[in-house]
Backbone and ligand atoms as CSV (ligand in chain L), in Angstrom:
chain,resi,resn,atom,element,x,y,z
A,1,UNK,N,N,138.264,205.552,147.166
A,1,UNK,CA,C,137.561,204.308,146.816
A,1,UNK,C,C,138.391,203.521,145.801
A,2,UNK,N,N,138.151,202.072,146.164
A,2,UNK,CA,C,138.828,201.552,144.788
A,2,UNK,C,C,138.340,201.448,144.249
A,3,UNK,N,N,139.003,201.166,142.861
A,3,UNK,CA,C,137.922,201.025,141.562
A,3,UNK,C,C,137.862,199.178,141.119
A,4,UNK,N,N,136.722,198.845,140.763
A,4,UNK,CA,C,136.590,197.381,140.870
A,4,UNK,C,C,137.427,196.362,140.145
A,5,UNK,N,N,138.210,196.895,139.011
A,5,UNK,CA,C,138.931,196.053,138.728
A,5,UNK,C,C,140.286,195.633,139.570
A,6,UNK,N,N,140.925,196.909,140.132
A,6,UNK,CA,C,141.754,196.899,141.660
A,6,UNK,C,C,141.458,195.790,142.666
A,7,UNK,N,N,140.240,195.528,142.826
A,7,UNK,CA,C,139.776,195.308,144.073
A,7,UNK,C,C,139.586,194.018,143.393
A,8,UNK,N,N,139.009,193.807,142.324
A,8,UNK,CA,C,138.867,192.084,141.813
A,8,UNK,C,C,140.804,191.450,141.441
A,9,UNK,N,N,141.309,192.088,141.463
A,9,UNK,CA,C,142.751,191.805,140.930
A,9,UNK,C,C,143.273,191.496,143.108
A,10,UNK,N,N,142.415,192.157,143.593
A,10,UNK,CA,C,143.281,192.090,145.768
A,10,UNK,C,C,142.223,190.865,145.544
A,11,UNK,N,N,141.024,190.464,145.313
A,11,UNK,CA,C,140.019,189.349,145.232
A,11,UNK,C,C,141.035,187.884,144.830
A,12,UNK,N,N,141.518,188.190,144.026
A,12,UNK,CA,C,141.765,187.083,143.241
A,12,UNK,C,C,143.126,186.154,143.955
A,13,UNK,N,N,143.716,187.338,144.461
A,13,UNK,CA,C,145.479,187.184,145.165
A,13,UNK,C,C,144.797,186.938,146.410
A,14,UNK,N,N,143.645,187.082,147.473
A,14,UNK,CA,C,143.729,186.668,148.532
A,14,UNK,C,C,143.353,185.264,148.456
A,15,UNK,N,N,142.388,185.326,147.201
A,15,UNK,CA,C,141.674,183.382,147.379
A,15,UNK,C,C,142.377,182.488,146.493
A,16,UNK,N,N,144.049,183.155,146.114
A,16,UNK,CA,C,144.570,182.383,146.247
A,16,UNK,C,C,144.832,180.904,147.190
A,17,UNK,N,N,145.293,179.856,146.686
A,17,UNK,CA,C,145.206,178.455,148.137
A,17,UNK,C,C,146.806,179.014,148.815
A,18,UNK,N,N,147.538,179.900,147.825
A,18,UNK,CA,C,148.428,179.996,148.881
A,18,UNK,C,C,149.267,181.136,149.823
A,19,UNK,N,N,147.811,181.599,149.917
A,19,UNK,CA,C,147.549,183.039,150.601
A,19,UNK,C,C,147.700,182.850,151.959
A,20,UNK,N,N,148.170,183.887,152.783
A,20,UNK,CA,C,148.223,183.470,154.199
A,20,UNK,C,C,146.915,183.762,155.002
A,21,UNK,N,N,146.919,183.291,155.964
A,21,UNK,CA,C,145.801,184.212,157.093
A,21,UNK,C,C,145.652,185.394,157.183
A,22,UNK,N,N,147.110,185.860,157.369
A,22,UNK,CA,C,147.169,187.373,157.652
A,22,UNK,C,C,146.491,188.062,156.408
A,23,UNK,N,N,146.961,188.005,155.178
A,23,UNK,CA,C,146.887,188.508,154.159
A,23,UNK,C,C,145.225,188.289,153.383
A,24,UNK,N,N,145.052,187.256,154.244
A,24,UNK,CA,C,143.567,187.176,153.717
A,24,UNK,C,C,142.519,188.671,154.541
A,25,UNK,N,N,143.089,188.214,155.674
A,25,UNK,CA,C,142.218,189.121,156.621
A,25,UNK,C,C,142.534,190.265,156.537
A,26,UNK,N,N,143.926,190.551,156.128
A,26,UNK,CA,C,144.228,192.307,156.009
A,26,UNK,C,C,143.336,192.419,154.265
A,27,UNK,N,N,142.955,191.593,153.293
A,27,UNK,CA,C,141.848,191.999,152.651
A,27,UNK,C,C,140.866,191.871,152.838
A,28,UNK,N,N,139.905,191.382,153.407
A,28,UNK,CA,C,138.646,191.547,154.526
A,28,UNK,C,C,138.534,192.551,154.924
A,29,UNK,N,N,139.371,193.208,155.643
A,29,UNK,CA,C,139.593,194.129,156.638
A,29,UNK,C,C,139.834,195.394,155.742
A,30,UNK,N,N,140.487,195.620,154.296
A,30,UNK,CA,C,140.385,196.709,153.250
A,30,UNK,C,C,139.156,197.010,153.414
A,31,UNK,N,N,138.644,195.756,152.852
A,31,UNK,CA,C,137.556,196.090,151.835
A,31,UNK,C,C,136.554,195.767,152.452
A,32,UNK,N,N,135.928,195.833,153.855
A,32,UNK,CA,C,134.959,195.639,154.808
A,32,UNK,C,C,133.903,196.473,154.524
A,33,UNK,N,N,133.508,197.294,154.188
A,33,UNK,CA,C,131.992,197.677,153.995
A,33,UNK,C,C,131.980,197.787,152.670
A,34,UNK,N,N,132.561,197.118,151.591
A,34,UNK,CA,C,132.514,197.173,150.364
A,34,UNK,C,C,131.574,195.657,150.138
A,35,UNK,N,N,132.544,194.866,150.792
A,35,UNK,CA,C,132.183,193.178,151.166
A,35,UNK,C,C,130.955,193.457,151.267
A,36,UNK,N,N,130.936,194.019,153.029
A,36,UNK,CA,C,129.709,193.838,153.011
A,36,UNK,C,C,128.231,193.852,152.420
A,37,UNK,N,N,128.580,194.961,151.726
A,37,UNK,CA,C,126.950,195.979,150.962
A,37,UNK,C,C,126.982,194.827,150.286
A,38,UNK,N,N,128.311,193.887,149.084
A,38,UNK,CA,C,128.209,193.392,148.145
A,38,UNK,C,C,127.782,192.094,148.293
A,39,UNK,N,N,127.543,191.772,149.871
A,39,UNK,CA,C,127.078,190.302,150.038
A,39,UNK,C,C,125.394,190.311,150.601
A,40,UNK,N,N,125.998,191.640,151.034
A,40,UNK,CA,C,124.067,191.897,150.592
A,40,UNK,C,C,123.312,191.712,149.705
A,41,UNK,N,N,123.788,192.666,148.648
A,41,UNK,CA,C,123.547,192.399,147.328
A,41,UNK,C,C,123.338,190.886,146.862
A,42,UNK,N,N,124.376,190.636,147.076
A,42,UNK,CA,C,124.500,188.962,146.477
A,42,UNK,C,C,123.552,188.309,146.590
A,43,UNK,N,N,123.035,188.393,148.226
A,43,UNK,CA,C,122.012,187.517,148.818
A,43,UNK,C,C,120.610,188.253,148.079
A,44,UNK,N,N,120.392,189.853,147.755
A,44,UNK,CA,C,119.101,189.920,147.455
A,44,UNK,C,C,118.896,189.420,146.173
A,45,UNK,N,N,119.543,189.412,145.468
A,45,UNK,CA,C,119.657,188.849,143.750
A,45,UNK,C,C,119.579,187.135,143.885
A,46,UNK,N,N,119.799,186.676,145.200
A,46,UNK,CA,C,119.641,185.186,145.198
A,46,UNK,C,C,121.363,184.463,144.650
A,47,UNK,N,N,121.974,185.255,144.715
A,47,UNK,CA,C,123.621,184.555,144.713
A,47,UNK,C,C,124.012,183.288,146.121
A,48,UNK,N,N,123.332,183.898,147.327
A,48,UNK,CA,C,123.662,183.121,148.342
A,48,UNK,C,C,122.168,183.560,149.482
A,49,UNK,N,N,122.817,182.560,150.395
A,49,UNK,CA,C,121.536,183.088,151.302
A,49,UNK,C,C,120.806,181.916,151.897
A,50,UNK,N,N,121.528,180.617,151.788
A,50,UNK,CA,C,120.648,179.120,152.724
A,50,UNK,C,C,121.834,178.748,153.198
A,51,UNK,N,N,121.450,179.708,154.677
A,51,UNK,CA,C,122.725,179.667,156.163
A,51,UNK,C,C,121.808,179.404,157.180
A,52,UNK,N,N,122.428,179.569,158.092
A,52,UNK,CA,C,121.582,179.178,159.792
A,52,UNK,C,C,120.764,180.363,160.480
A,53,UNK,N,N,119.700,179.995,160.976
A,53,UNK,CA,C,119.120,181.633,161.153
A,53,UNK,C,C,119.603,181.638,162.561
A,54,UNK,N,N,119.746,182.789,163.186
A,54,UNK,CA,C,120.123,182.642,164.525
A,54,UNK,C,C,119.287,182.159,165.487
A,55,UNK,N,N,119.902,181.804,166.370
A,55,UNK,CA,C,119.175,180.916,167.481
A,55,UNK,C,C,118.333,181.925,168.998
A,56,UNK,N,N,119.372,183.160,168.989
A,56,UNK,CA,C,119.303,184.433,169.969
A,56,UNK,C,C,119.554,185.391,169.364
A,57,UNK,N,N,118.734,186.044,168.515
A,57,UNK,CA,C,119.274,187.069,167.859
A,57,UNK,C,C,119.342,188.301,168.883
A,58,UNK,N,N,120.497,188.996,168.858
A,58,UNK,CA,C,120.001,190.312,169.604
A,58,UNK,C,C,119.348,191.290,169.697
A,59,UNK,N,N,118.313,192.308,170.624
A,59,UNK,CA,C,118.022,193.222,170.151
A,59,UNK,C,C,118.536,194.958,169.704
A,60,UNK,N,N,119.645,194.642,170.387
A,60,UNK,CA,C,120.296,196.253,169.759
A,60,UNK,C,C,121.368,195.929,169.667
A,61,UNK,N,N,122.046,196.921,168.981
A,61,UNK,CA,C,123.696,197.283,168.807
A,61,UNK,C,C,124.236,197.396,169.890
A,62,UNK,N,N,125.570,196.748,169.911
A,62,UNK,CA,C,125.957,196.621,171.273
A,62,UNK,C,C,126.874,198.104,171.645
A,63,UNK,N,N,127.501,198.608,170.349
A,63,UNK,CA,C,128.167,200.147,170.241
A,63,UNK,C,C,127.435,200.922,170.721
A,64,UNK,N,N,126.297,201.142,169.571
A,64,UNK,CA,C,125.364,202.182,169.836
A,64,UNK,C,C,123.820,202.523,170.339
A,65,UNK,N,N,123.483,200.984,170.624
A,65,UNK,CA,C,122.455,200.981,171.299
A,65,UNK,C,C,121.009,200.604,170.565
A,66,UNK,N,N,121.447,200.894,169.193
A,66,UNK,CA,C,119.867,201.136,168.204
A,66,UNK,C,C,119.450,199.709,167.793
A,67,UNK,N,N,117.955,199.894,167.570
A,67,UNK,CA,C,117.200,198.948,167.962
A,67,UNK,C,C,117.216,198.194,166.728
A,68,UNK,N,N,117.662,196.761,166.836
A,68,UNK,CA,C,118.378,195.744,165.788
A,68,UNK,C,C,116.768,195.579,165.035
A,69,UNK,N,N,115.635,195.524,165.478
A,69,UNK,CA,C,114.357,195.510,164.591
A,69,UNK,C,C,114.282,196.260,163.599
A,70,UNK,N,N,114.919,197.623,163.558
A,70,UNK,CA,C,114.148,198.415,162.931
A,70,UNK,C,C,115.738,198.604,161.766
A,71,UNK,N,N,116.749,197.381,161.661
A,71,UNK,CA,C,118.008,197.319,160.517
A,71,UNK,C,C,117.655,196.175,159.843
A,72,UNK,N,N,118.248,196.183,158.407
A,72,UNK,CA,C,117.899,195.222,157.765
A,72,UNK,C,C,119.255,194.332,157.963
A,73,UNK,N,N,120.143,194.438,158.400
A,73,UNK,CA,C,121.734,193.609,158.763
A,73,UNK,C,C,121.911,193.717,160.303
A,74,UNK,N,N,122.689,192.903,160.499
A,74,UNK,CA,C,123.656,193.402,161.838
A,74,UNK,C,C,124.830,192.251,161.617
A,75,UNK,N,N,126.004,192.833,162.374
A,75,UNK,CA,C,127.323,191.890,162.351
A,75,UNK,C,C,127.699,191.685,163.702
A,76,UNK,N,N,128.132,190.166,163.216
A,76,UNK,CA,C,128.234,189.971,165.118
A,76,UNK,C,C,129.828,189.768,164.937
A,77,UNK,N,N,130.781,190.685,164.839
A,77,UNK,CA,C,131.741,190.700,164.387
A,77,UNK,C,C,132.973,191.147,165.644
A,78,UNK,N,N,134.382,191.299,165.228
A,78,UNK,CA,C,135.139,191.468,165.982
A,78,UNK,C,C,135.556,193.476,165.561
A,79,UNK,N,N,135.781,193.825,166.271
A,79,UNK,CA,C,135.759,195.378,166.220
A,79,UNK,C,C,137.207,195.897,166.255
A,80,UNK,N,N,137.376,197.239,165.966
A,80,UNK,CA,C,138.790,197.992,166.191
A,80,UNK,C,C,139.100,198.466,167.671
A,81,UNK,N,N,137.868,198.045,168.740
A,81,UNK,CA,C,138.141,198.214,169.806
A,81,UNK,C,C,138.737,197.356,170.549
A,82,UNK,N,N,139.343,197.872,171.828
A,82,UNK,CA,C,139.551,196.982,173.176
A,82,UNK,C,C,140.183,195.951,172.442
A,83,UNK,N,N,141.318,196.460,171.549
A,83,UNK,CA,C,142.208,194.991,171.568
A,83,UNK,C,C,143.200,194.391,172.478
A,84,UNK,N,N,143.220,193.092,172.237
A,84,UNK,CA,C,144.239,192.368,173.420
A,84,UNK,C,C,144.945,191.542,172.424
A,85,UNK,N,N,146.109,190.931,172.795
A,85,UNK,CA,C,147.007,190.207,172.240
A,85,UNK,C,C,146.972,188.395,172.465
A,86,UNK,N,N,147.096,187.891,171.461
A,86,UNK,CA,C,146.712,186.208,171.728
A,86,UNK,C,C,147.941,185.792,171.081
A,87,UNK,N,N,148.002,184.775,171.138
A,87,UNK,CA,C,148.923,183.579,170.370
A,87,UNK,C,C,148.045,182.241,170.550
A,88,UNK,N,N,148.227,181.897,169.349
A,88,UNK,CA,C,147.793,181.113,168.712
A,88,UNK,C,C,148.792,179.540,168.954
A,89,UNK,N,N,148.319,178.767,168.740
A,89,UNK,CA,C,149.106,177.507,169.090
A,89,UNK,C,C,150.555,177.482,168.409
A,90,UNK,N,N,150.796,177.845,167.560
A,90,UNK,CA,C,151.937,177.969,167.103
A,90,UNK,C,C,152.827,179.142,167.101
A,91,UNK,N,N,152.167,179.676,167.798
A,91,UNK,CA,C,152.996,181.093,168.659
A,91,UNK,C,C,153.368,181.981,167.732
A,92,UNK,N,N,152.276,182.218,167.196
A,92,UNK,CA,C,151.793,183.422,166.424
A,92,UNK,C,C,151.196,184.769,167.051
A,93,UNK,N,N,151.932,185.716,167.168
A,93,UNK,CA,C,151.141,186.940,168.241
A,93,UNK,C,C,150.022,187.489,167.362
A,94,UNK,N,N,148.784,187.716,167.627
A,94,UNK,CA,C,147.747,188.454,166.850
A,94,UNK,C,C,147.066,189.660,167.910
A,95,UNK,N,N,146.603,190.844,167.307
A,95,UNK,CA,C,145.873,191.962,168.130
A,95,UNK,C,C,144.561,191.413,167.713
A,96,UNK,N,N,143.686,190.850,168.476
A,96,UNK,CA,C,142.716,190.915,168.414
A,96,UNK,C,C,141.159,191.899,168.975
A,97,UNK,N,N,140.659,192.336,168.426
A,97,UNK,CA,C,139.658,193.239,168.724
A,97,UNK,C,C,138.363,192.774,169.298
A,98,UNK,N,N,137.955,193.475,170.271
A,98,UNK,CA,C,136.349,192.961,171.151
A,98,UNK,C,C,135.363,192.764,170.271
A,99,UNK,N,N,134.924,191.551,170.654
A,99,UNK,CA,C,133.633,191.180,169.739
A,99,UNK,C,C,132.028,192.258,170.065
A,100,UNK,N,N,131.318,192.178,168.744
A,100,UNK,CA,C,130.400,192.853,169.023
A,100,UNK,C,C,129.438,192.386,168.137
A,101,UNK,N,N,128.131,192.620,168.502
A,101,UNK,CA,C,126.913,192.822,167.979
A,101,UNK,C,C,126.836,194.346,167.184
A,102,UNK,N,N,126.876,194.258,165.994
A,102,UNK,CA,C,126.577,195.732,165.415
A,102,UNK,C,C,126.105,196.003,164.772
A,103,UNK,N,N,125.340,197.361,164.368
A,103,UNK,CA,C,124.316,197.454,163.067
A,103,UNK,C,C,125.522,197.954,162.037
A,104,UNK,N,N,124.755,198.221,160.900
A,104,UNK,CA,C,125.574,198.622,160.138
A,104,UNK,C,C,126.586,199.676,160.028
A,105,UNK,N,N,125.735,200.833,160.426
A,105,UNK,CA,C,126.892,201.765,160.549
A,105,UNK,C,C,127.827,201.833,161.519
A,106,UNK,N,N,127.358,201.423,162.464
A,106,UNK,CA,C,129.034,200.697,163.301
A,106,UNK,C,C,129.844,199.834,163.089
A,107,UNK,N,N,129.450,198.942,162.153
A,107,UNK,CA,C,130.579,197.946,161.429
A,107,UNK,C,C,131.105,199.038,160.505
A,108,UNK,N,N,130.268,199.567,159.734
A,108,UNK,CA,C,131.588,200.019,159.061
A,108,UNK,C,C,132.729,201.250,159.367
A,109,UNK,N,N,132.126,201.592,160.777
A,109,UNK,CA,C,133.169,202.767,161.227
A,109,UNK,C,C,134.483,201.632,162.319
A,110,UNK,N,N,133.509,200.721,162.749
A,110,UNK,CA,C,134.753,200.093,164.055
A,110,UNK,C,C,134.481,198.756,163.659
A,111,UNK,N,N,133.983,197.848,163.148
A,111,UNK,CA,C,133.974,196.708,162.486
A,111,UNK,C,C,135.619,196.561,161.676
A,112,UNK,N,N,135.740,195.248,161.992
A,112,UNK,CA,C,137.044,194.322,160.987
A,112,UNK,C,C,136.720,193.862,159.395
A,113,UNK,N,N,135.548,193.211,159.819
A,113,UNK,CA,C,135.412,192.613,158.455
A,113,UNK,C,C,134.562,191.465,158.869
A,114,UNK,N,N,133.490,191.289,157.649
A,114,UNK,CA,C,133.120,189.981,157.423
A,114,UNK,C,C,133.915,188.291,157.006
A,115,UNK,N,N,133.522,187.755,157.542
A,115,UNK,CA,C,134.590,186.191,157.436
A,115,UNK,C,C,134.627,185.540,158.187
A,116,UNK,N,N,134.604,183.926,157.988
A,116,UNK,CA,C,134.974,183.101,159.336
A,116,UNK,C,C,136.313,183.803,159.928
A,117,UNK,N,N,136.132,183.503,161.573
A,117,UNK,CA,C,136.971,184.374,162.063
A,117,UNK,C,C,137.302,185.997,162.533
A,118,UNK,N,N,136.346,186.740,161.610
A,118,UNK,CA,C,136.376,188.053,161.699
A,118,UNK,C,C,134.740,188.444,161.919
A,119,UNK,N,N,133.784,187.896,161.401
A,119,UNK,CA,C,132.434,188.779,161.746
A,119,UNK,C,C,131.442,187.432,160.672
A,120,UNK,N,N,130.121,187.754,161.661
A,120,UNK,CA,C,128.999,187.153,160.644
A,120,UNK,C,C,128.081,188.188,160.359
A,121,UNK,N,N,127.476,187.715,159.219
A,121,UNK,CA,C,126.538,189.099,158.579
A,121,UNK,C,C,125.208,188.546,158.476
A,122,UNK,N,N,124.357,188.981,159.578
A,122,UNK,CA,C,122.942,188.768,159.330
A,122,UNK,C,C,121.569,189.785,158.653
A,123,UNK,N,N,121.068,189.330,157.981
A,123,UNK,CA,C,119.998,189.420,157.201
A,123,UNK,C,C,118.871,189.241,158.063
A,124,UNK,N,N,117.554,190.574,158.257
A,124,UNK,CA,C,116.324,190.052,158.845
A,124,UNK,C,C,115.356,189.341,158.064
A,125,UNK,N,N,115.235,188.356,157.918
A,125,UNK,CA,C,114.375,187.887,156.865
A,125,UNK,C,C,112.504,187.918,156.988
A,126,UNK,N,N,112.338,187.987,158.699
A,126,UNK,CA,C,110.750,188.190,159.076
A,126,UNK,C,C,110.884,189.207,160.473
A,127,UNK,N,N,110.123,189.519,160.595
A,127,UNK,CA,C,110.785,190.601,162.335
A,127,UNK,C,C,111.236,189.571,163.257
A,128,UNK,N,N,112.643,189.720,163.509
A,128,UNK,CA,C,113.159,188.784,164.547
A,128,UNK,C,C,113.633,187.859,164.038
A,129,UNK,N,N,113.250,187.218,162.909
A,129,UNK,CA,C,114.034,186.256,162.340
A,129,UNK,C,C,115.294,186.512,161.464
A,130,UNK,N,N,116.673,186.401,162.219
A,130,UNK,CA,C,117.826,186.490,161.443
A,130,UNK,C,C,118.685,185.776,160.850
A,131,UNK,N,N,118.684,185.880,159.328
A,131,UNK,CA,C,119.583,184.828,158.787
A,131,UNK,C,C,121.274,184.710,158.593
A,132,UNK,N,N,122.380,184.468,158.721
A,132,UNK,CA,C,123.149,184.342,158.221
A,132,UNK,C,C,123.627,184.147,157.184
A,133,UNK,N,N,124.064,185.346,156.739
A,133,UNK,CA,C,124.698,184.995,154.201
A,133,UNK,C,C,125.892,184.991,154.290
A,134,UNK,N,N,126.879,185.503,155.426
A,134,UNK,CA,C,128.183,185.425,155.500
A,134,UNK,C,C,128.943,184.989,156.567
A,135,UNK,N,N,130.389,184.736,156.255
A,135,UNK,CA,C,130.959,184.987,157.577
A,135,UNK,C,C,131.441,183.785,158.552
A,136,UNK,N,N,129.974,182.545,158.121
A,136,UNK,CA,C,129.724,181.261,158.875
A,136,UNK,C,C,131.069,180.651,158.335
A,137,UNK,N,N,130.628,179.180,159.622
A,137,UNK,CA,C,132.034,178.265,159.590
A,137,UNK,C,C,131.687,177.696,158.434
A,138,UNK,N,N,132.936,177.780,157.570
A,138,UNK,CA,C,132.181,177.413,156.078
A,138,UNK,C,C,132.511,175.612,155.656
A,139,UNK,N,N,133.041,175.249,157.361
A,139,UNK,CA,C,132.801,174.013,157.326
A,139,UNK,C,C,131.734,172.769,157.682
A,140,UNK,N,N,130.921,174.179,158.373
A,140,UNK,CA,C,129.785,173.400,159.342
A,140,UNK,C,C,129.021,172.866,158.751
A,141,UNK,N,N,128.396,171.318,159.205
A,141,UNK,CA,C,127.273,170.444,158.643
A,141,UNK,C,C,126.210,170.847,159.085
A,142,UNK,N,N,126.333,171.207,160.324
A,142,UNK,CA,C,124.952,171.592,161.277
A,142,UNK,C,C,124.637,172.685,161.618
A,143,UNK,N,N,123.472,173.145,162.038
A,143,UNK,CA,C,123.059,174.455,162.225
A,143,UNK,C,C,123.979,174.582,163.432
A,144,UNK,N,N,123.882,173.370,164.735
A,144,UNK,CA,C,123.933,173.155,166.105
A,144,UNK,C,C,125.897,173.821,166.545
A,145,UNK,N,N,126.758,173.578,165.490
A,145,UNK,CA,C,127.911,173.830,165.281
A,145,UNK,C,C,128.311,175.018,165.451
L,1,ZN,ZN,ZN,125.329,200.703,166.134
């Protein structure tokens, strides 16, 4: 485990403005169920938490099957599975991993990471009603986006 001042010192160097992609996401991708629990957190203490609720939420994990009602999260994230190779417009090669619907404990065994780009992190806020605290396009005006 790291210890938090470690991990606020990899915090500080990724949100740097002149941090790369890669380097952002290979810290995402460290520190992925650390993130996560901690944006949980965030949201129950009221740090964050007025995002888009989903429109189709799913009902189970798409890994393992278990029934998304009865979790208080799920990530609709990109996984360590079934990767394939892309390039990007500027002919950048990336491994990208199969997207998934997942509860928690499958994000954090085959999950990437929370982040635009890498995974969204939903919150049940009423049965069936799921919110988004992470992850979203953190440019979007509209829910509809
Ligand atoms: Zn699962």
């Amino acid at each position: 485990m790291t210890d938090f001042g470690t991990f606020v010192d990899e915090l500080r160097a990724a949100a740097n403005p002149y941090a790369s992609f890669d380097d952002r996401k290979a810290f995402r991708a460290r520190h992925a169920t650390l993130l996560a629990q901690m944006l949980v957190c965030l949201d129950e203490v009221g740090v964050i938490g007025a995002n888009p609720m989903h429109v189709d939420p799913p009902a189970h994990c798409d890994l393992c099957s278990a029934d998304l009602a009865q979790e208080v999260v799920f990530i609709d994230g990109e996984t360590r599975l079934d990767s394939t190779t892309v390039s990007d417009p500027d002919g950048v090669t990336r491994q990208i991993g199969a997207w998934a619907n997942m509860c928690f404990a499958c994000f954090s065994r085959d999950g990437v990471a929370v982040g635009w780009g890498s995974g969204q992190l939903y919150v049940q806020r009423r049965p069936g009603e799921w919110q988004c605290i992470a992850g979203g396009d953190p440019r979007a005006q509209d829910v509809d986006e």
